[in-house]
C-alpha positions in Angstrom: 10.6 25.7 -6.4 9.9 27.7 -9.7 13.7 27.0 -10.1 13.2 23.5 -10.0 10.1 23.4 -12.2 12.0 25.4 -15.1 14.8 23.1 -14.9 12.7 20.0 -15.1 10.7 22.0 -17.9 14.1 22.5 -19.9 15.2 19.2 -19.8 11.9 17.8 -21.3 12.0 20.6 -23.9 16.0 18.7 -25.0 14.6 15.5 -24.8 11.9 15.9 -27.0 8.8 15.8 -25.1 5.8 18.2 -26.3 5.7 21.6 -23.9 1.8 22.6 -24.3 -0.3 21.4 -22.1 0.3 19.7 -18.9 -1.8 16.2 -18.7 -0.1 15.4 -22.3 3.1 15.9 -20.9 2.6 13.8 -18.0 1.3 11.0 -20.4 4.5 10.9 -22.1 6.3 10.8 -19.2 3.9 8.3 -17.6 4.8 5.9 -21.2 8.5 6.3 -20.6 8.7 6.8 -16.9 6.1 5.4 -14.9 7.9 5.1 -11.9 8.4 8.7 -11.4 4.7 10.3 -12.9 3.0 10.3 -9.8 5.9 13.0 -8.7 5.4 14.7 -11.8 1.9 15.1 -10.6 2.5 15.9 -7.0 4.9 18.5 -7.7 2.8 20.5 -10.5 -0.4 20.2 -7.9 2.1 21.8 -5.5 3.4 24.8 -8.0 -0.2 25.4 -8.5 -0.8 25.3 -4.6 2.0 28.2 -5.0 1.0 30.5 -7.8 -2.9 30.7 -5.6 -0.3 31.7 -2.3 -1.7 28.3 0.0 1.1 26.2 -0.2 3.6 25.7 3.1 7.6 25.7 3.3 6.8 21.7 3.7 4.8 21.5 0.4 7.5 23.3 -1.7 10.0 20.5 0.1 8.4 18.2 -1.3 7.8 19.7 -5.2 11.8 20.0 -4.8 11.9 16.4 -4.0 9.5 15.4 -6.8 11.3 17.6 -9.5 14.5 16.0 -8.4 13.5 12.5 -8.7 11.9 13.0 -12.2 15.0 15.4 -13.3 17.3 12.2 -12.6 15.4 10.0 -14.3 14.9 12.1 -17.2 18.9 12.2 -16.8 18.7 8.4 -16.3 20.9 9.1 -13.0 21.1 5.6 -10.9 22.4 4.1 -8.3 24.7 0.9 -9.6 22.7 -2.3 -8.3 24.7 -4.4 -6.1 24.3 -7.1 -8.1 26.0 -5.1 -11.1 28.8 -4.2 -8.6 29.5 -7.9 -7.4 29.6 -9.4 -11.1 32.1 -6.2 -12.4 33.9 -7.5 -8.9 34.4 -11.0 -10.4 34.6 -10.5 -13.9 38.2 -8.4 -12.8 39.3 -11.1 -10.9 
């Protein structure tokens, strides 16, 4: 998980958001991805969990999990919509 922390760290750092302190960095994110700030959040309160040695092999599952979902949205990694799909299918038509 401290893998997966650092890597999520290192992409904020290259796009710009402020490293210090940890609520300031989850505002930003919050302003410019709200969807995914409540994992941000999950996934520190795990690492912390972590670091005091109380957190389970199901806990760090799920920090994995919510670094991954805020890494690909900081990556802006998505699934086409069908709806894009179908109108790419009839524009080539």
């Amino acid at each position: 998980m401290v893998q997966a922390e650092q890597l999520v760290r290192e992409l904020m750092e290259k796009r710009g958001y402020p490293m210090g302190d940890f609520e300031r960095r989850a505002g930003d994110i919050s302003v410019d991805h709200p969807d995914v700030v409540a994992n941000y959040r999950a996934a520190q309160a795990i690492a912390v969990r972590e670091q005091r040695g109380s957190a389970d092999t199901e806990e760090l599952r799920k920090a994995v999990v919510h670094y991954r979902a805020l890494f690909d949205e900081l990556l802006e990694i998505r699934e086409p919509r069908q709806e894009v799909i179908e109108e790419k299918r009839v524009a080539a038509r």
